[in-house]
C-alpha positions as CSV (number, residue, x, y, z in Angstrom):
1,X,-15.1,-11.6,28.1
2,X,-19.0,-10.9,27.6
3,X,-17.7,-6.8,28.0
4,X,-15.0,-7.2,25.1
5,X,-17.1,-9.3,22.4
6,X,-18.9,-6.0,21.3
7,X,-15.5,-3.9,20.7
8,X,-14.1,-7.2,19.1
9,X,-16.7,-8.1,17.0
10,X,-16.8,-4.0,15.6
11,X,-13.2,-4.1,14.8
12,X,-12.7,-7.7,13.2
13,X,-16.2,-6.8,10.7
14,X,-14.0,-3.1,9.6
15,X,-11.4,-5.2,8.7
16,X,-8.7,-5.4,11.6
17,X,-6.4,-8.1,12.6
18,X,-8.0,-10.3,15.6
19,X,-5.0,-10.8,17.5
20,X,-3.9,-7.3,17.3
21,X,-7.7,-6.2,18.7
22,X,-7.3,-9.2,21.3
23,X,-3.9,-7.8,22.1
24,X,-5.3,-4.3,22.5
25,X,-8.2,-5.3,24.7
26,X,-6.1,-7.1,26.8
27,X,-7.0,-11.1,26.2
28,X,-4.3,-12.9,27.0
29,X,-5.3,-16.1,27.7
30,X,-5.3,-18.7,25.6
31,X,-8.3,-20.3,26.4
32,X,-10.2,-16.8,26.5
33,X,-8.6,-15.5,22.9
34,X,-10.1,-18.8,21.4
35,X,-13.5,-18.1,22.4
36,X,-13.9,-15.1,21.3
37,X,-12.0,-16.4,18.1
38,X,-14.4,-18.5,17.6
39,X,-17.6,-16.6,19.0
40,X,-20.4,-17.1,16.7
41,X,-23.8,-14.6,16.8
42,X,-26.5,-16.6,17.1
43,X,-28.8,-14.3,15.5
44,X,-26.4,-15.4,12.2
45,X,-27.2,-18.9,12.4
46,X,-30.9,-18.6,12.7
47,X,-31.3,-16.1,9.5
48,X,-28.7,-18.8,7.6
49,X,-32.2,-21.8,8.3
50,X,-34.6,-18.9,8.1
51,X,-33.1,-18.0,4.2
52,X,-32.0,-21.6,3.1
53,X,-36.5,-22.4,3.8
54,X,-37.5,-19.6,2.3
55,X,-35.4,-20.3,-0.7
56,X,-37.0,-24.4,-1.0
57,X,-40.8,-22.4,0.0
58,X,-43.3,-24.4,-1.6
59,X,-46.7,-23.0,-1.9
């Protein structure tokens, strides 16, 4: 799964259909389609707490 995320994540942020991309990548499991459904960057969650301090900063 680790060699799809990349291609899926590309094509679900321009906008396509994430079981048409799963589909064409060839995820067919269920268990497989649902983690990469619900696949989250870390990266994304770190600059959401890194924001929400700087925002309440007091100096």
């Amino acid at each position: 799964m680790a060699d799809k995320y990349p291609e899926f994540s590309k094509r679900i942020a321009a906008g396509e259909d994430p079981g048409k991309v799963l589909d064409d990548l060839g995820v067919k499991r269920y268990c497989c389609r649902r983690t990469l459904l619900a696949a989250v960057e870390p990266v994304d969650m770190v600059l959401e707490y890194y924001s929400a301090r700087e925002k309440f900063r007091v100096e």
